[in-house]
PATORNU-649316 format. One line per 10 residues: number of its first residue (from 1); for each residue y, z, x of C-alpha. Coordinates in Angstrom, 3 decimals. Layout:
<rs>
NUM = Y/Z/X | ... .
</rs>
This chain:
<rs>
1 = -21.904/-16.457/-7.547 | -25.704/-16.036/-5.922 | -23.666/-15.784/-1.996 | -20.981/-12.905/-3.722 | -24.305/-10.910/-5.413 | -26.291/-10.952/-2.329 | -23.438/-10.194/0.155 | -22.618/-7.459/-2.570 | -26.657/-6.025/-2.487 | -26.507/-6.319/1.298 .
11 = -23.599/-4.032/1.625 | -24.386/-1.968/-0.898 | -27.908/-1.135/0.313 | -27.175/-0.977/3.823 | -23.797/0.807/4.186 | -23.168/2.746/0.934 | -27.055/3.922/0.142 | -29.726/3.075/2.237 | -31.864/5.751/4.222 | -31.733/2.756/6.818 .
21 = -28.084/4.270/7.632 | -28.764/7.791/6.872 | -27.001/8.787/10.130 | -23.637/6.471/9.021 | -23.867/5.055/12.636 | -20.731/4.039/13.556 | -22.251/0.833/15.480 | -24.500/0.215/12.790 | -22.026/0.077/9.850 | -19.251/-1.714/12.347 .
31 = -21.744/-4.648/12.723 | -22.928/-4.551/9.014 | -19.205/-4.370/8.002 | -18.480/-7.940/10.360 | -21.145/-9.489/8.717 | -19.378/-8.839/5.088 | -16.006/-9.543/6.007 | -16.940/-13.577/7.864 | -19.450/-13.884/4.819 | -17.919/-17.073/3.017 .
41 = -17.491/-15.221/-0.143 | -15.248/-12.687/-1.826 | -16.698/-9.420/-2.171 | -15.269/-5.693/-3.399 | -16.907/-2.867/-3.836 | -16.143/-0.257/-6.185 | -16.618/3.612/-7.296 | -18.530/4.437/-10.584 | -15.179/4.743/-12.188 | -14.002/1.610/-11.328 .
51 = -11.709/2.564/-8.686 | -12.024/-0.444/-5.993 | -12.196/1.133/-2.507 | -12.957/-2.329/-0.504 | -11.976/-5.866/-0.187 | -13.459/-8.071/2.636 | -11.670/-9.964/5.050 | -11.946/-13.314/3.069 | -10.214/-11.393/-0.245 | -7.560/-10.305/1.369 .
61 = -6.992/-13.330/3.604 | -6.989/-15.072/-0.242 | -4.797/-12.582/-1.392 | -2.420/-12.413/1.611 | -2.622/-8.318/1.197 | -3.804/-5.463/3.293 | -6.264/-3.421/1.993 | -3.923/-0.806/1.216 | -2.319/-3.468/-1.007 | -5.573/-4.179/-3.321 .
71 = -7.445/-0.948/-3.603 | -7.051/1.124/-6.258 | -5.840/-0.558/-9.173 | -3.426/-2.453/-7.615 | -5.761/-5.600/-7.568 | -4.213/-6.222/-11.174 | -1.621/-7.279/-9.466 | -2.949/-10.394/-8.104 | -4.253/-11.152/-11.646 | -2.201/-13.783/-13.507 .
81 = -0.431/-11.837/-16.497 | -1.854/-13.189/-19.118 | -5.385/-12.413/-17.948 | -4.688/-8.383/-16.826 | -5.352/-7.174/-20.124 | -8.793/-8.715/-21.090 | -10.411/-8.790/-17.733 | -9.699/-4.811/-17.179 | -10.571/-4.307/-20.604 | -13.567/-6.027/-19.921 .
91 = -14.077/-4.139/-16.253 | -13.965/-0.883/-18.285 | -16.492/-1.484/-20.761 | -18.606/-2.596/-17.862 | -18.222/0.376/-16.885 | -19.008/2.569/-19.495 | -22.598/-0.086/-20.454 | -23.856/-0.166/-16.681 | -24.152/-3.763/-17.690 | -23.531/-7.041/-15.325 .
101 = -19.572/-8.680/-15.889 | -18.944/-11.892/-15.449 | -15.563/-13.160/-16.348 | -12.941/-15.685/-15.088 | -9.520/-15.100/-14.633 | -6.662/-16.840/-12.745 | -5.837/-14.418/-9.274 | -2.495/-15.397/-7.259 | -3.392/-16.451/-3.618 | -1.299/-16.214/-0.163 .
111 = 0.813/-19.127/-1.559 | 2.079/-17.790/-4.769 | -0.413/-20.477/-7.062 | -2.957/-19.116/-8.878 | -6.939/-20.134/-8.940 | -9.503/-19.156/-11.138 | -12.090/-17.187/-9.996 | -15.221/-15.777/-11.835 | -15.467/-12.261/-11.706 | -18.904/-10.399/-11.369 .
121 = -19.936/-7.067/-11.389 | -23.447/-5.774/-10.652 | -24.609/-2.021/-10.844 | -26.135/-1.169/-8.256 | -28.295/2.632/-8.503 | -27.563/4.984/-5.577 | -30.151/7.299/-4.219 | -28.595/9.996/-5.802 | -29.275/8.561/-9.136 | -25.716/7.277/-9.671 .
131 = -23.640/4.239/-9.611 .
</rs>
């Protein structure tokens, strides 16, 4: 969990809202975004609805999906049925507290089995005074 949180704070601060990458330098955020997706650890980022706009390479290479498969809400379905319900239950009051989620749930892989994974969530202030 500590590797996922810190990969998670490094992205967030230098890519989505640091005045370090006040420009959005192409270069810049191309090497910052390598760096997330060979990090050995499974990281998303999400809007301050809950709308998950990015999966790095080693999700989706878990997942077998594109991005285009995940984002959204369409994560859910990777989530073994029986766990859907709770942990987006639990995603959305997350949401609405600002406060950290950890859950576990059972998420289908490339091979069709399933392996439980804890879930965390961390908000994470941007400059403009939102999340």
């Amino acid at each position: 969990m500590t590797r996922f949180l810190l990969a998670t704070w490094l992205y967030e601060l230098f890519v989505a809202q640091s005045g370090f990458v006040n420009d959005r330098s192409t270069a810049t955020e191309n090497v910052l975004r390598r760096a997330v997706d060979t990090t050995p650890a499974f990281i998303h980022t999400a809007r301050s609805d809950g709308y998950l706009d990015y999966f790095n390479r080693g999700w989706l290479d878990f997942l077998g999906k594109s991005l285009e498969d995940v984002c959204g809400w369409r994560w859910t379905e990777s989530v073994h049925p029986e766990d859907v319900t709770e942990l987006v239950q639990k995603w959305h009051a997350a949401l609405a507290s600002g406060e950290p989620l950890e859950v576990e749930s059972r998420v289908r892989r490339a091979d069709g089995s399933y392996r439980a994974l804890c879930t965390g969530r961390c908000r994470f202030v941007m400059n403009t005074g939102t999340s």
